[in-house]
C-alpha positions, 0 to 999 in steps of 0.5 A: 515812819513820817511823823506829823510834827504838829497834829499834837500841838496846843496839847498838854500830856502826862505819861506815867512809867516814862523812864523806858519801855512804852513809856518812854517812847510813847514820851518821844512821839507825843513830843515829836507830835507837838505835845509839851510832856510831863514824864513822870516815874520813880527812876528819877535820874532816868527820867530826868535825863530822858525829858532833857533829851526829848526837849520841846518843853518835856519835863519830869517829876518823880512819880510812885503811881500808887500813891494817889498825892503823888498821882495828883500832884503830876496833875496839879504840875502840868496845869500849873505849868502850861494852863491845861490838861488833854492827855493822860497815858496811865501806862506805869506798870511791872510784871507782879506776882506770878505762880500758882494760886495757892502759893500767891501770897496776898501781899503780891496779889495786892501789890501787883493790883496796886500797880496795875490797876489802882494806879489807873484809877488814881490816874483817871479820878485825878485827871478828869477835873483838869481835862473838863476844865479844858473842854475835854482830852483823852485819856490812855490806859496800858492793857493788854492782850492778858485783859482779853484772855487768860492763859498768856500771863500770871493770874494777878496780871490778867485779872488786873488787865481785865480790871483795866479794860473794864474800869476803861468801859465805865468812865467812858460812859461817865466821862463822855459828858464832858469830852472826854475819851477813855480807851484802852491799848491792848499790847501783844509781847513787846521788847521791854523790860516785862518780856527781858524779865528784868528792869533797866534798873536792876541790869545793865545794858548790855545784858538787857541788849543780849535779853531783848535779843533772845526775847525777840527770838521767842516772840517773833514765833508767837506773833503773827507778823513775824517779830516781836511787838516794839515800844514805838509800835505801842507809841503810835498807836497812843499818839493816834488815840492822844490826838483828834483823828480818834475823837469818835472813840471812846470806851474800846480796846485797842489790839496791838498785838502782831495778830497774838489773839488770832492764834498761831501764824499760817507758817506755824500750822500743820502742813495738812492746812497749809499745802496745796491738795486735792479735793477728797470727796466724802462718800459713805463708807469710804473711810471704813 
């Protein structure tokens, strides 16, 4: 893949849940695009090895998103550091509370609601006062394809999905005013943490390895394109709505998803629908 090793440069971008997953490599190719970064996460040692390790200025700070000081004092950093702010991934999340509904307790549903949703709107708040005193910037929410339909995850994370794409909505609306995209991505089943059913914290890497591995097996077959979704996948498509080819895009909703909406791929349907036959001709009577 041919990285354009400057079209981010100038630019100053704040990623949250950048200790791995999407979040992570969404860190790398904004700084592989020219962008200085400010990972933040609450796995401290993680992340701080990671912007090490990504280099080009990146730096981290330790960052529970939902906890609205410590959202706006990743803000306050990256001014304070490098003059401005232009991008924003709100991206932190987990998998929340899942089950029936009638055994969902309040304490999961606002937890994951916390997480999911909350934090991005600490994220957008915060942001906003630094991204107009830079003439503008664009801001990235992590959706997803649950946000556009029910039935592909838990009842907490759908609806907290569809809050995400409609919070998107509303402050594009406002924020446009002052330069400001707002958009959402919409990723299908990508190989993280969410799909391993574990965090990189709780598991070593080996058995993540042998995770991810069997979760590509079951998301290959879900997906359209034949495999599943990775966190560079994501990445790019961050970078791109990060950058200035997007500036007439704002209030959207960005499908990445190997076609999962579409429904099932052509080589999973019925052979009725998929081979070659002849044209049967209706005529009245001719199928009693």
């Amino acid at each position: 893949m041919n990285i354009d090793t400057t079209r981010l440069e100038g630019k100053v971008a704040i990623v949250t849940g950048a200790a791995s997953g999407i979040g992570a490599a969404t860190a790398r190719r904004l700084a592989a695009e020219g962008a200085r970064v400010l990972l933040t996460d609450i796995q401290d040692e993680v992340g701080s090895d990671l912007a090490s390790d990504i280099g080009n200025g990146a730096t981290f700070q330790h960052c529970n998103v939902v906890n609205e000081a410590d959202v706006a004092a990743a803000v306050q950093t990256a001014v304070d550091t490098w003059g401005r702010l232009d991008i924003v991934h709100n991206n932190a999340g987990f998998g929340g509370v899942s089950g029936p509904i009638e055994s969902t307790t309040a304490e999961g549903w606002s937890s994951t609601l916390d997480v999911l949703l909350t934090s991005v709107f600490f994220g957008t708040k915060h942001a906003t006062p630094a991204m107009r005193d830079s003439g503008g910037g664009s801001i990235i929410n992590t959706a997803s394809v649950c946000g556009l339909r029910a039935g592909i995850g838990s009842h907490a994370y759908t609806v907290a999905k569809h809050g995400v794409i409609g919070l998107t909505r509303s402050t594009a609306l406002e924020l446009a005013e002052y330069n400001i995209r707002v958009n959402a991505i919409c990723p299908g089943y990508i190989a993280t943490g969410l799909s391993a059913g574990r965090s990189r914290s709780e598991i070593d890497e080996a058995e993540m390895a042998e995770r991810l591995e069997k979760a590509r097996g079951w998301g290959s077959d879900a997906q359209a394109m034949n495999r599943m979704g990775e966190p560079e996948d994501i990445a790019a498509a961050v970078a791109w709505l990060a950058s200035d080819d997007s500036e007439w895009v704002t209030g959207t909703e960005q499908v990445v998803d190997g076609g999962l909406l579409n429904g099932r791929a052509w080589r999973k349907l019925p052979k009725a629908i998929t081979e070659d036959r002849p044209v049967r001709l209706y005529a009245p009577g001719s199928y009693e």
